[in-house]
VOPAGU-2260 file (C-alpha; in pm, 1 decimal, decimal comma):
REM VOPAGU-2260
SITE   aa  ch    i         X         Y         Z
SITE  UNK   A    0       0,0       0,0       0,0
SITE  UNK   A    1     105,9     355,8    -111,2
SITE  UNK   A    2      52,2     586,9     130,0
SITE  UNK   A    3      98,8     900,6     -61,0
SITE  UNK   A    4    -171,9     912,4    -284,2
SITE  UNK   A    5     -62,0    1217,1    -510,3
SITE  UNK   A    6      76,3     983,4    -799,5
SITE  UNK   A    7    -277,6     788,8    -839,8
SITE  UNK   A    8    -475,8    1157,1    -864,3
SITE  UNK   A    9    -206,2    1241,4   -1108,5
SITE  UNK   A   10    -271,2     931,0   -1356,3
SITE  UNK   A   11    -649,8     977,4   -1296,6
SITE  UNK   A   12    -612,9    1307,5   -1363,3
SITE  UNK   A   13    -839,5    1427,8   -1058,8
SITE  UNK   A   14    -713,7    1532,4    -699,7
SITE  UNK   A   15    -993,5    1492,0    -475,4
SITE  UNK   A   16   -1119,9    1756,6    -270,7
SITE  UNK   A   17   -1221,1    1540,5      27,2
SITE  UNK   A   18    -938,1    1281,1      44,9
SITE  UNK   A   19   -1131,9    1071,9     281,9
SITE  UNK   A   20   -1342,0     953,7     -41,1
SITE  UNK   A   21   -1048,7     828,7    -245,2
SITE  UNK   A   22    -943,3     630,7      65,7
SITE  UNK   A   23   -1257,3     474,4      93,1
SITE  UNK   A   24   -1258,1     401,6    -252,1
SITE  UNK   A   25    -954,5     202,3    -244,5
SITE  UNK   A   26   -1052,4     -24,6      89,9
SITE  UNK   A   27   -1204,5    -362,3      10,6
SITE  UNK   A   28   -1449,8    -507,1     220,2
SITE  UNK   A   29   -1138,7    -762,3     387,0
SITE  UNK   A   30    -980,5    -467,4     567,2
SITE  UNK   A   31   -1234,4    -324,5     687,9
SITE  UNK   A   32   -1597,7    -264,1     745,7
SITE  UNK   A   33   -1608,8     134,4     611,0
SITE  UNK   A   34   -1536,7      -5,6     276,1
SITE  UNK   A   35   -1544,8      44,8     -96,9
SITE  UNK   A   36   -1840,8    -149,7    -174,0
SITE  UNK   A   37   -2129,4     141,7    -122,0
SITE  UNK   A   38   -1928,8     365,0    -395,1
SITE  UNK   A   39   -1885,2      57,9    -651,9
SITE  UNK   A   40   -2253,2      22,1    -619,9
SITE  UNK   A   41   -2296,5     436,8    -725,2
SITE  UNK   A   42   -1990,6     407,1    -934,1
SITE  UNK   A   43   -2141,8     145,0   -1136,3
SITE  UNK   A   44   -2465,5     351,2   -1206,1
SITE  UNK   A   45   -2314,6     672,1   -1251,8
SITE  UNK   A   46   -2069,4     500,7   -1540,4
SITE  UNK   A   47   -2329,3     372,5   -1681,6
SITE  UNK   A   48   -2478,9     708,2   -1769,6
SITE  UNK   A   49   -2157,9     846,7   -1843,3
SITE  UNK   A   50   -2083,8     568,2   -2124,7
SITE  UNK   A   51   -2410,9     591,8   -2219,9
SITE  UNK   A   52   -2425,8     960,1   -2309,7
SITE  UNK   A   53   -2069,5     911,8   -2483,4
SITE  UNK   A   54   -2188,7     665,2   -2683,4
SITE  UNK   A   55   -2494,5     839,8   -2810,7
SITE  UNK   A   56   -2370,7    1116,5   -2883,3
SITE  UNK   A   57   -2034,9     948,3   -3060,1
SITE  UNK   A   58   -2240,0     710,9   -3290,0
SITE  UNK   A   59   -2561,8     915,6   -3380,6
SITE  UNK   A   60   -2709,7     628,3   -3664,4
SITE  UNK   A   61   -2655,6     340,8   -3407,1
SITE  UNK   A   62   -2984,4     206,1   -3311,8
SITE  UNK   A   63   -3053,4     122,8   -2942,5
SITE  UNK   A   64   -2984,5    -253,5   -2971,8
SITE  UNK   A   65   -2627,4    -162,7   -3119,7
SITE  UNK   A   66   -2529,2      73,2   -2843,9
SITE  UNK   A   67   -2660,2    -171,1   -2575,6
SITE  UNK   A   68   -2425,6    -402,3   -2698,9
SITE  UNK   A   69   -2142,2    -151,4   -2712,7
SITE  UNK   A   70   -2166,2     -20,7   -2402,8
SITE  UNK   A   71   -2170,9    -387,1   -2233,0
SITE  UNK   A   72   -1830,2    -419,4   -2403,3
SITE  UNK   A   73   -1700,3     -97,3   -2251,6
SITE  UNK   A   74   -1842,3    -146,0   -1853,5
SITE  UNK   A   75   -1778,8    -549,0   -1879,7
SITE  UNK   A   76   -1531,8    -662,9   -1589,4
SITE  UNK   A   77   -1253,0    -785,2   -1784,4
SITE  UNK   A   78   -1266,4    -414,7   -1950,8
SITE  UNK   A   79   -1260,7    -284,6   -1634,3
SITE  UNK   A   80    -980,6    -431,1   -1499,8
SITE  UNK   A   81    -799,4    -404,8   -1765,8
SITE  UNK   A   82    -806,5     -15,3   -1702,5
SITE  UNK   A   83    -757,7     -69,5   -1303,7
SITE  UNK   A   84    -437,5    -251,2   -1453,2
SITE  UNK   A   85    -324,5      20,8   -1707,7
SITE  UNK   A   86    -400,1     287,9   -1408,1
SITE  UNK   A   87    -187,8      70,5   -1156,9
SITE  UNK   A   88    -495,8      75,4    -908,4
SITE  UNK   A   89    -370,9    -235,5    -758,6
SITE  UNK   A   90     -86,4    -107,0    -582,6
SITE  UNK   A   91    -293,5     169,4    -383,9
SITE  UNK   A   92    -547,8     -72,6    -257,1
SITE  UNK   A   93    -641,8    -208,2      81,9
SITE  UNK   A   94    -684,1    -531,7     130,8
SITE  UNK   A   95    -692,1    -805,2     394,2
SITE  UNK   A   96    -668,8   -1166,2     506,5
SITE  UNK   A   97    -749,9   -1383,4     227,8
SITE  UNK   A   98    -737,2   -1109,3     -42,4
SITE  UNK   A   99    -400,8    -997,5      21,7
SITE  UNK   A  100    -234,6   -1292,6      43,0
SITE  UNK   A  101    -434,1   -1406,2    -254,4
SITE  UNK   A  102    -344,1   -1226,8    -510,1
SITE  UNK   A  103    -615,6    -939,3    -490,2
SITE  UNK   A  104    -412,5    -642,9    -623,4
SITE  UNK   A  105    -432,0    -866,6    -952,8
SITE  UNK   A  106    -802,1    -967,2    -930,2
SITE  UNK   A  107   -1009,8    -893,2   -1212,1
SITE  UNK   A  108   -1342,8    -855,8    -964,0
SITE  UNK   A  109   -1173,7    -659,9    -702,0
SITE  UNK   A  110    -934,4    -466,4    -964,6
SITE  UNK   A  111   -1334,1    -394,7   -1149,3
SITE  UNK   A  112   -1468,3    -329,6    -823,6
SITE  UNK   A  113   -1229,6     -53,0    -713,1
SITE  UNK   A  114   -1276,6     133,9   -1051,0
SITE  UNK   A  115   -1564,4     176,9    -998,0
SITE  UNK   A  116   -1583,7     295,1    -649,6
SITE  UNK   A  117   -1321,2     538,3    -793,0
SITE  UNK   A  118   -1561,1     710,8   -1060,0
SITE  UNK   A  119   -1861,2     683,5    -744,9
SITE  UNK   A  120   -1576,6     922,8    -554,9
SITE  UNK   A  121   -1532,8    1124,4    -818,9
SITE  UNK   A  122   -1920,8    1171,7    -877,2
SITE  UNK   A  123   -1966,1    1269,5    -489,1
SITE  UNK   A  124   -1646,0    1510,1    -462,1
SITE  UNK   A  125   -1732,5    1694,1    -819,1
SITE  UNK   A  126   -2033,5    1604,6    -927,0
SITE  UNK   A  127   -2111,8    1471,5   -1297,8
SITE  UNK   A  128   -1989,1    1720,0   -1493,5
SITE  UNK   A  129   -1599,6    1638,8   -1344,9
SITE  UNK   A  130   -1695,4    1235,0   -1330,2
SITE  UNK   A  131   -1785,0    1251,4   -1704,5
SITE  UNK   A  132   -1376,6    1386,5   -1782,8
SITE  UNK   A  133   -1247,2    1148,9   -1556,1
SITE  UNK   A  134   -1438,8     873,0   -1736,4
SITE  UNK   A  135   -1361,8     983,3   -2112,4
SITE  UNK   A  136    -998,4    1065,9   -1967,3
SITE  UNK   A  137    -920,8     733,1   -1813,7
SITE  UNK   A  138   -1168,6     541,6   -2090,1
SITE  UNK   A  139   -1073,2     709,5   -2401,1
SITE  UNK   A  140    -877,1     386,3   -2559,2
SITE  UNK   A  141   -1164,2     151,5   -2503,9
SITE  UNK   A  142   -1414,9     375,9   -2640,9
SITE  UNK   A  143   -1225,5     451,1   -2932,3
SITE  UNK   A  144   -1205,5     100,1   -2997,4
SITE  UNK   A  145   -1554,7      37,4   -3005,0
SITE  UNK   A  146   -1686,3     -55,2   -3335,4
SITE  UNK   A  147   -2053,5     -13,6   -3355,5
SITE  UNK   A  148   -2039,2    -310,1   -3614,0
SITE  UNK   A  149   -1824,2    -572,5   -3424,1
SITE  UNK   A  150   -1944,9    -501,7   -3097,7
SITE  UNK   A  151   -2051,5    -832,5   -2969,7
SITE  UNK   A  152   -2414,5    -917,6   -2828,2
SITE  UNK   A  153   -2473,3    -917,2   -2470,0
SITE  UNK   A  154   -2611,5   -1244,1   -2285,6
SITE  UNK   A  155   -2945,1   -1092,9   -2276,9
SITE  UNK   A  156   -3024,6    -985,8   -2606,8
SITE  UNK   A  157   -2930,1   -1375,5   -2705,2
SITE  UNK   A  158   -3156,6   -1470,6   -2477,8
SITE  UNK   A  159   -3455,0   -1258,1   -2562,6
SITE  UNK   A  160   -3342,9   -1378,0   -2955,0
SITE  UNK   A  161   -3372,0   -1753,3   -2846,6
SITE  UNK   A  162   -3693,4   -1678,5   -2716,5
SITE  UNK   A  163   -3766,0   -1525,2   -2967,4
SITE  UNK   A  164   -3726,5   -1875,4   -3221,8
SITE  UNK   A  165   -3808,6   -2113,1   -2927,4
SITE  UNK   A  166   -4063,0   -2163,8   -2667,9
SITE  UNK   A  167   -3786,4   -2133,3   -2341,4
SITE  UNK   A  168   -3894,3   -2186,3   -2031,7
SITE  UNK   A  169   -3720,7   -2096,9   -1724,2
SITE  UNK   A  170   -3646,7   -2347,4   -1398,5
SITE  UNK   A  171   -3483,5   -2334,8   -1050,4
SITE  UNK   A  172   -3367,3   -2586,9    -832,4
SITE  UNK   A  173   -3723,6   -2628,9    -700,3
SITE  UNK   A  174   -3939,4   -2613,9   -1065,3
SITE  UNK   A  175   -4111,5   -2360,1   -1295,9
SITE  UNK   A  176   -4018,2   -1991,0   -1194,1
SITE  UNK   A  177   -4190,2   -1702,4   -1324,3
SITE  UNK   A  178   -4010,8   -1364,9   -1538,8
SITE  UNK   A  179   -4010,8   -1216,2   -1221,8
SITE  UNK   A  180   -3866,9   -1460,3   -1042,6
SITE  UNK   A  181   -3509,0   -1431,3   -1253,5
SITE  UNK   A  182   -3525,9   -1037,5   -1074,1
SITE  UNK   A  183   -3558,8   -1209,4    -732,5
SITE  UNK   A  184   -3220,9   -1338,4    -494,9
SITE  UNK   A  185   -3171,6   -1699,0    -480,0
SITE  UNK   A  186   -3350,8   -1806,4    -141,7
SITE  UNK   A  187   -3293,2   -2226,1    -169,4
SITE  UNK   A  188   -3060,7   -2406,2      86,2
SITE  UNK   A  189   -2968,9   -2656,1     -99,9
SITE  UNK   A  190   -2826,6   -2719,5    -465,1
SITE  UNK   A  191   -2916,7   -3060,2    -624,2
SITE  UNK   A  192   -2816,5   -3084,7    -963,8
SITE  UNK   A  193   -2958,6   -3374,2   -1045,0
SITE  UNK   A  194   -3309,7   -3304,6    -934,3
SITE  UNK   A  195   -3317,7   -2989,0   -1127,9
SITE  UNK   A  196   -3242,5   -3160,2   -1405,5
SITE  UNK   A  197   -3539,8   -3457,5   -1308,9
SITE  UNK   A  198   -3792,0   -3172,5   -1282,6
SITE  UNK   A  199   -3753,2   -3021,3   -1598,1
SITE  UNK   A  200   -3751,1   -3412,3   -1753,2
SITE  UNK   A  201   -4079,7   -3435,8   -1541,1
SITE  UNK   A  202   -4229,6   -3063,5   -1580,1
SITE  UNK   A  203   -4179,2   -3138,7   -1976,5
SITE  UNK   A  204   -4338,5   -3538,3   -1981,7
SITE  UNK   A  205   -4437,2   -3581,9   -2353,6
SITE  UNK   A  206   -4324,0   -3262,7   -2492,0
SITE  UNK   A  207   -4071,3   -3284,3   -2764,2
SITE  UNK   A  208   -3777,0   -3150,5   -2534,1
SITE  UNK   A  209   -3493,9   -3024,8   -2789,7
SITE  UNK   A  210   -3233,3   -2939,1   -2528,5
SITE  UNK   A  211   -3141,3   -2822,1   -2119,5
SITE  UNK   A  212   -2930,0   -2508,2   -2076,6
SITE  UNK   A  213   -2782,3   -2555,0   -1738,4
SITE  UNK   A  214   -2648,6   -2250,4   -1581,5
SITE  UNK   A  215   -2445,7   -2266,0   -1277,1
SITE  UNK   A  216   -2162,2   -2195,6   -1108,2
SITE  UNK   A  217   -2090,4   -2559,9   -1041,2
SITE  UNK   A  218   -2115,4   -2621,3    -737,2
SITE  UNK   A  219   -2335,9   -2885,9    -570,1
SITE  UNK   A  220   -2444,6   -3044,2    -209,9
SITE  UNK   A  221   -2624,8   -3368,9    -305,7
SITE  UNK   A  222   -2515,5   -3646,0    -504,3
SITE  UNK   A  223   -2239,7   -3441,0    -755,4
SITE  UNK   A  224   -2059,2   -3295,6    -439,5
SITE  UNK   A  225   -1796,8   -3565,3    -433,0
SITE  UNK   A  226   -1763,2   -3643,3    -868,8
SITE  UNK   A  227   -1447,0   -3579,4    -979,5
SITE  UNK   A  228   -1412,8   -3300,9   -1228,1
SITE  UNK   A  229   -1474,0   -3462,0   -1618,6
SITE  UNK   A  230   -1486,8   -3825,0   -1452,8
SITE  UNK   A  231   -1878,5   -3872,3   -1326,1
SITE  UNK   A  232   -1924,1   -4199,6   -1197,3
SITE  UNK   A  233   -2132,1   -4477,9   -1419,1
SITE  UNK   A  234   -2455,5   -4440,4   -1199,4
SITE  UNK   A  235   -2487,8   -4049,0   -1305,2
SITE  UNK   A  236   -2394,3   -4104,9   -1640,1
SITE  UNK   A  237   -2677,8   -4330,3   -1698,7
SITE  UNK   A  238   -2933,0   -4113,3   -1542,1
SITE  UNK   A  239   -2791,5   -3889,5   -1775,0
SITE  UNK   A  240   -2825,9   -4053,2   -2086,5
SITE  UNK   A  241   -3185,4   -4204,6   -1967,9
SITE  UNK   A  242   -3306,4   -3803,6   -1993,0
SITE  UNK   A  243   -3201,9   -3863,9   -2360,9
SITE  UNK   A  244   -3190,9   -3420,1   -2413,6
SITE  UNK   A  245   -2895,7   -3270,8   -2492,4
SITE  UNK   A  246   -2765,1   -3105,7   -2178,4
SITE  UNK   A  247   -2533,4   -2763,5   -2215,1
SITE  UNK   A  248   -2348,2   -2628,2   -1894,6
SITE  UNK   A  249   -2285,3   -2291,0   -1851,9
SITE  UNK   A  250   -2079,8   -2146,0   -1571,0
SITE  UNK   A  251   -2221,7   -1884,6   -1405,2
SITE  UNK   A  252   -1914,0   -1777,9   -1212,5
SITE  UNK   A  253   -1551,8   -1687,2   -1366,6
SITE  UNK   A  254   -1342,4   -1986,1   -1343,5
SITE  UNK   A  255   -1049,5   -1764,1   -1186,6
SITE  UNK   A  256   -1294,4   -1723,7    -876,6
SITE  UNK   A  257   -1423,9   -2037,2    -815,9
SITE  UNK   A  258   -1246,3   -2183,0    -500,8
SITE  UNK   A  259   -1286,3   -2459,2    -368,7
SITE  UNK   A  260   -1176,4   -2743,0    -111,0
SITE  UNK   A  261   -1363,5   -3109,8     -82,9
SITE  UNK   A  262   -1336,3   -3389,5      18,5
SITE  UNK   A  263   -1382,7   -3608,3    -271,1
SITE  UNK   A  264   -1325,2   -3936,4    -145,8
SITE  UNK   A  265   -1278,8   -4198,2     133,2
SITE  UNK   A  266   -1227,8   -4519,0     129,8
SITE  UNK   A  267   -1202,1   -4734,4     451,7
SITE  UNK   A  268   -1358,0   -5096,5     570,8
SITE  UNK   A  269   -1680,5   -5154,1     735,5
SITE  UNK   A  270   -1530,9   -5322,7    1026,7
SITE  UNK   A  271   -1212,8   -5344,5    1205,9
SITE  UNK   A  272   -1070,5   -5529,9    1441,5
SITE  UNK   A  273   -1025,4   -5365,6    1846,3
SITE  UNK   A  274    -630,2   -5290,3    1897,7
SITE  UNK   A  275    -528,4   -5367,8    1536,3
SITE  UNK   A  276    -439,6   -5132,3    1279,8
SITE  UNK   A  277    -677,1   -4991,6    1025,0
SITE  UNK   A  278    -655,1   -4729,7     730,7
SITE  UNK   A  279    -839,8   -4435,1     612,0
SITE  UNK   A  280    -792,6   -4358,5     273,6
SITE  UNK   A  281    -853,3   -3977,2     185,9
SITE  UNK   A  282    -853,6   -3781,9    -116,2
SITE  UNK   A  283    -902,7   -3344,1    -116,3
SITE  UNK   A  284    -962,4   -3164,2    -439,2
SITE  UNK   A  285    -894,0   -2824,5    -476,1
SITE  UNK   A  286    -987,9   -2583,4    -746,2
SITE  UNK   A  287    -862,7   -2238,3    -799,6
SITE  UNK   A  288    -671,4   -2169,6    -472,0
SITE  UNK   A  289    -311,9   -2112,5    -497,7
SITE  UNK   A  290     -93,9   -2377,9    -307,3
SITE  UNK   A  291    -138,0   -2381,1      81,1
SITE  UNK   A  292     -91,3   -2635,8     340,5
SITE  UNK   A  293    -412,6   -2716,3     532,9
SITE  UNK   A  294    -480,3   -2917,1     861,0
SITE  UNK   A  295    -703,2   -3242,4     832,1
SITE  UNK   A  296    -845,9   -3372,9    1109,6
SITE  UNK   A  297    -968,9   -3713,1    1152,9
SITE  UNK   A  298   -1254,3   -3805,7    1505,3
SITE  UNK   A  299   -1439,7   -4056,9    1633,1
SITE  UNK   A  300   -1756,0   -3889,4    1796,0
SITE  UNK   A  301   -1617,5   -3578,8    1888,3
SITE  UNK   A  302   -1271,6   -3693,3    2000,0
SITE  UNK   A  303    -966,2   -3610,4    1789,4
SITE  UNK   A  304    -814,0   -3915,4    1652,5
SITE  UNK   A  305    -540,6   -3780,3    1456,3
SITE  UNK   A  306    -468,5   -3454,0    1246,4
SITE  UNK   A  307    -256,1   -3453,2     966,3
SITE  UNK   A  308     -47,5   -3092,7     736,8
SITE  UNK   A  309    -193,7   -3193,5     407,7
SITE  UNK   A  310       3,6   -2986,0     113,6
SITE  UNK   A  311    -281,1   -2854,8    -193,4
SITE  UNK   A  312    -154,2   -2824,6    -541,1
SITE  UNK   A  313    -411,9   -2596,7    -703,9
SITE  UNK   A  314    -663,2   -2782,9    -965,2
SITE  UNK   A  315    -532,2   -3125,7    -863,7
SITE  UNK   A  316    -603,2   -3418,4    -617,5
SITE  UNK   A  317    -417,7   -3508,8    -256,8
SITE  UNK   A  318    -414,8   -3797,0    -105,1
SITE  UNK   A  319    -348,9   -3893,4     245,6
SITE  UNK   A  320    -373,6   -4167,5     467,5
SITE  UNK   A  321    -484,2   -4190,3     834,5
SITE  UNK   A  322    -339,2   -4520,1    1059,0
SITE  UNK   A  323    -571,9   -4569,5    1353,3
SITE  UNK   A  324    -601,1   -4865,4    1604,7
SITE  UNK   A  325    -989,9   -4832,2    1750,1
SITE  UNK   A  326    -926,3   -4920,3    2131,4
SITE  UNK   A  327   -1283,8   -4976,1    2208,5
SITE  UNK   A  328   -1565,7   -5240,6    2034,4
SITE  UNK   A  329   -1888,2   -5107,0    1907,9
SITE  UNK   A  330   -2049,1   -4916,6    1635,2
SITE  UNK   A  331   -1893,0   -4545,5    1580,1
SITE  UNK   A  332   -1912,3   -4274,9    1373,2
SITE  UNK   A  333   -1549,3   -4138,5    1230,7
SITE  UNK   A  334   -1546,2   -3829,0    1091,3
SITE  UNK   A  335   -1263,2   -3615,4     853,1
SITE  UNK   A  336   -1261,6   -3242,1     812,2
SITE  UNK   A  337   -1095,0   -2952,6     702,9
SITE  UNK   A  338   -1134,2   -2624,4     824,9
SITE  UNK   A  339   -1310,5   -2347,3     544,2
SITE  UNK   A  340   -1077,3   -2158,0     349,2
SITE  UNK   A  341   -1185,8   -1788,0     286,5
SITE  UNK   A  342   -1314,5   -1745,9     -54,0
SITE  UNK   A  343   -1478,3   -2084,0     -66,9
SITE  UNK   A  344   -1768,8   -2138,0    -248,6
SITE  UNK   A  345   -1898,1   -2465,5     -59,9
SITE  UNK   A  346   -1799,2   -2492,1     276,8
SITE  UNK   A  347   -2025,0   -2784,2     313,6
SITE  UNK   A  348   -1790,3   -3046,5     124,4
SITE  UNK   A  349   -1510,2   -2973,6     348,4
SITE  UNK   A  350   -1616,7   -3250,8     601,4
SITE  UNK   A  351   -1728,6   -3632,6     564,2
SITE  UNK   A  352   -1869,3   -3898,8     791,2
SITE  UNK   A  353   -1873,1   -4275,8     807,8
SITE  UNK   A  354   -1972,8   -4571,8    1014,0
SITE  UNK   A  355   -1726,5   -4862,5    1125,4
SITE  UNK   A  356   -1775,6   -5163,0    1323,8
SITE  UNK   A  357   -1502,0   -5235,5    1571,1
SITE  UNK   A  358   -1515,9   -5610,5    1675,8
SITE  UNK   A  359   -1326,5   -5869,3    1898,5
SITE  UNK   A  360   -1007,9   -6005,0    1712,2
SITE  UNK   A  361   -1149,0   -6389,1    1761,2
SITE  UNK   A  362    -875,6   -6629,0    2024,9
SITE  UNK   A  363    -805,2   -6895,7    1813,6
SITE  UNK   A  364    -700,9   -7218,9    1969,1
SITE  UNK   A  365    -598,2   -7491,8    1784,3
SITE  UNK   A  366    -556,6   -7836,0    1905,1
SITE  UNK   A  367    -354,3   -8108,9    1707,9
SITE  UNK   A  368    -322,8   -8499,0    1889,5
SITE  UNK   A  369     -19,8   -8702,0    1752,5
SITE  UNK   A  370     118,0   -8590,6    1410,0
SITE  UNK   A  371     -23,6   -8310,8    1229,5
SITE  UNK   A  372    -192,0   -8356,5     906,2
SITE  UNK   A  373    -184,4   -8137,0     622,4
SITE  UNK   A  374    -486,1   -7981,2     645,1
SITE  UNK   A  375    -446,7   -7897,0    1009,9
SITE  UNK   A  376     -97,1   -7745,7     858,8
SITE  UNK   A  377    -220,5   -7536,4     639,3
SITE  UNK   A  378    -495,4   -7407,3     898,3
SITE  UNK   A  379    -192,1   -7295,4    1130,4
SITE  UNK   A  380     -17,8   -7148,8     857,8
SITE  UNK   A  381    -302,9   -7008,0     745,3
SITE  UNK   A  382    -425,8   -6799,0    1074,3
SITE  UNK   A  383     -21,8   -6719,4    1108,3
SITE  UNK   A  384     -56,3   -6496,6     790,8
SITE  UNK   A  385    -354,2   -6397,2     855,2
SITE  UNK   A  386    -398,0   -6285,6    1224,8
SITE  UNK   A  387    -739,2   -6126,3    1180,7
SITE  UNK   A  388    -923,1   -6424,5    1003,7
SITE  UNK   A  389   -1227,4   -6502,4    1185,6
SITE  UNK   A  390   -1196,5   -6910,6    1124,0
């Protein structure tokens, strides 16, 4: 962090009045609770108009579908943080925990984010008039750049197009929604994939179905939460292929911002064997965190068993494995965790449960009178090997 400020006003091209705004402005939400995110919500309206205005009055024969379309290509994220970049906003910003140590000064949401709590600053130290010359000062490459011709469609023009040759109708997690529904905040608890995807097969019974769009940002609590990226298991691919649609994913989250730990897999036996050694099998996946080392914990009921340094490699698989001897017989319920990274998108996935079966290990007495035979050989060789046989 910069303290002295003067160099950033000097590449804006503004130097604010009330200094305390361009501080704010530059304070994400991980530092500190008087942050930035109050003037990115102005800043985002007030550029808006700004790039609006410029627009109209720089392409005159454009119709209003055209300059829709442009000006999504100017206010888009990666446009804006492209110009956070060129204006080095990233060094002057505040930023803590998670985000700092994350590499937030080069994030394209927070880089986005701060630009436009810059031009809300601007708009409450100086008004419009001195917002709309910061704006065509600090925008003038991009909107030169636009071509009215080129400029490509934004996601809801497509849509209203599709409609347009189709009959589309729209779903949540739960059914049917309405138009006004897709204005409305998600409210569900829960994200079940598959069951979306059975109530529009069931909602649609004996119509011609051509196709599913599926938009999400991938994640999922019910029986997809433990897949393994591009390898779903046999079981889901057949449900799959029983819908017999075409089904087309689309993420509704930037790939670069998706992060993620799970637990994707355990394997262990049903039943062990009191005071002899049994193992615990674990595999983590992580997607789109940088390389850290995390602590995985391993209980019986709610006493710690073991915990283990596990070291991520981002976008990959780790394994580990826990060595326990159960000291006690009966029926419990073990249980492996790790702790919730900030950032995470599903915090749920971070901890799985199973049941084992601690028995007796059997006393085994074997009796021979005279000369042993060969079968009563192999039956002492037999239980030598193999100490936990029950025979």
């Amino acid at each position: 962090m910069i303290s002295n400020l003067d160099k950033l006003e000097s590449i804006v091209g503004y130097h604010f009045l009330d200094s305390r705004l361009l501080d704010r402005a530059l304070t994400h939400r991980s530092f500190s609770g008087f942050n930035n995110e109050r003037l990115e919500f102005l800043g985002d309206s007030v550029l808006g108009v700004i790039v609006s205005t410029i627009l109209y009055r720089l392409y005159a024969e454009s119709e209003e579908g055209e300059l829709t379309r442009m000006r999504a290509q100017v206010v888009k994220k990666d446009t804006l943080a492209q110009i956070a970049r060129r204006l080095q906003l990233g060094n002057y910003l505040k930023l803590g925990g998670s985000a700092s140590k994350g590499g937030g000064t080069d994030n394209d949401s927070i880089l986005a984010d701060a630009l436009e709590s810059l031009i809300g600053a601007v708009y409450l130290d100086a008004g419009l008039e001195q917002a709309q010359i910061t704006v065509a000062k600090i925008f003038e490459p991009e909107l030169n750049a636009v071509n009215p011709g080129s400029a490509a469609k934004d996601p809801k023009t497509e849509l209203q197009e599709l409609s347009n040759a189709h009959v589309v109708e729209f779903f949540n997690l739960e059914g049917p929604i309405s138009d006004m529904a897709l204005q409305q905040p998600p409210h569900g608890t829960n994200t079940d994939l598959m069951q979306a995807l059975k109530n529009v097969q069931e909602a649609n019974a004996g119509k011609p179905l051509a196709g599913i769009v599926l938009i999400s940002d991938g994640a999922d609590l019910a029986s997809l939460q433990h897949e393994k990226p591009q390898e779903l298991s046999p079981p889901i691919i057949k449900e799959l292929q029983s819908y017999n649609v075409p089904i087309n994913t689309v993420s509704a989250a930037d790939i670069n911002e998706f992060k993620d730990i799970s637990i994707s897999q355990i394997v262990n036996d049903e039943f062990a064997f009191v005071h002899n050694t049994m193992e615990i099998h674990v595999d983590l996946l992580t997607t789109g965190l940088a390389q850290l080392t995390v602590p995985v914990t391993l209980k019986r009921g709610n006493d710690l068993v073991s915990t283990q340094q596990a070291s991520l490699t981002p976008n990959s698989t780790t394994s580990l494995i826990f060595k326990t001897k159960p000291d006690k017989i009966g029926e419990f319920v073990y249980t492996v965790s790790i702790p919730p990274i900030a950032g995470e998108a599903v915090s749920q996935n971070n901890q799985r449960s199973f049941t084992v079966k601690v028995i007796r290990d059997k006393i085994r007495v074997l009796q021979v009178a005279g000369r042993p035979s060969w079968d009563e050989r192999f039956l002492r060789q037999h239980l030598k090997e193999n100490p936990n046989d029950k025979t």
